[in-house]
C-alpha positions as CSV (number, residue, x, y, z in Angstrom):
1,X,106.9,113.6,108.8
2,X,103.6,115.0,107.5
3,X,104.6,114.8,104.0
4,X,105.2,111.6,103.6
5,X,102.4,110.5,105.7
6,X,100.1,112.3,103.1
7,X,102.5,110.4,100.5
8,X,101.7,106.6,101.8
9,X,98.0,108.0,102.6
10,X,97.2,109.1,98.7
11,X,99.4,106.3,97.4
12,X,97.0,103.5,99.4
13,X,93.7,105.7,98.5
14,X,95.0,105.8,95.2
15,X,95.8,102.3,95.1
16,X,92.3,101.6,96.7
17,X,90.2,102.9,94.6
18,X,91.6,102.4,91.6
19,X,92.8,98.4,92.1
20,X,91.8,97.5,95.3
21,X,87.9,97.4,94.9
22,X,88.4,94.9,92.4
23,X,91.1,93.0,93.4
24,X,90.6,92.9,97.3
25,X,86.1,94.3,98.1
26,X,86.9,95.0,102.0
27,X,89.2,97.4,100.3
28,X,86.1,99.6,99.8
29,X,85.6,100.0,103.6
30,X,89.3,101.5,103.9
31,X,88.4,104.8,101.9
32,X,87.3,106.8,104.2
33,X,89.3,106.2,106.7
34,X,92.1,106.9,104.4
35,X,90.2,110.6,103.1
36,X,90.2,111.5,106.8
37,X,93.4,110.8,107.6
38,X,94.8,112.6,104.2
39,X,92.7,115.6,106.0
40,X,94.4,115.0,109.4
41,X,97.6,115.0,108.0
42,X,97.2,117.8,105.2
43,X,96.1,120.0,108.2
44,X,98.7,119.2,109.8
45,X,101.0,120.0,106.6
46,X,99.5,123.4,106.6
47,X,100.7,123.9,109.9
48,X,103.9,123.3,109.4
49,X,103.9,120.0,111.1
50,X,103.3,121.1,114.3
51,X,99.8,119.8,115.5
């Protein structure tokens, strides 16, 4: 579940960063959000997706 989690996460960040800023500007506001939830879930990743 973790994986793919981290998947969607880095696919939207990606997406956000590299499109969205330009094609939608609240997009800007989601990045961080979506960097701490890349953490949240890489941690839990690391933990073998038990947290």
């Amino acid at each position: 579940m973790a994986t793919g989690g981290l998947c969607w996460t880095f696919t939207a960040l990606r997406w956000g960063v590299e499109e969205g800023v330009h094609a939608v500007p609240e997009s800007a506001d989601w990045i961080d959000e979506l960097v701490a939830d890349a953490r949240t879930l890489a941690a839990r990743h690391g933990a073998g997706g038990r947290m």
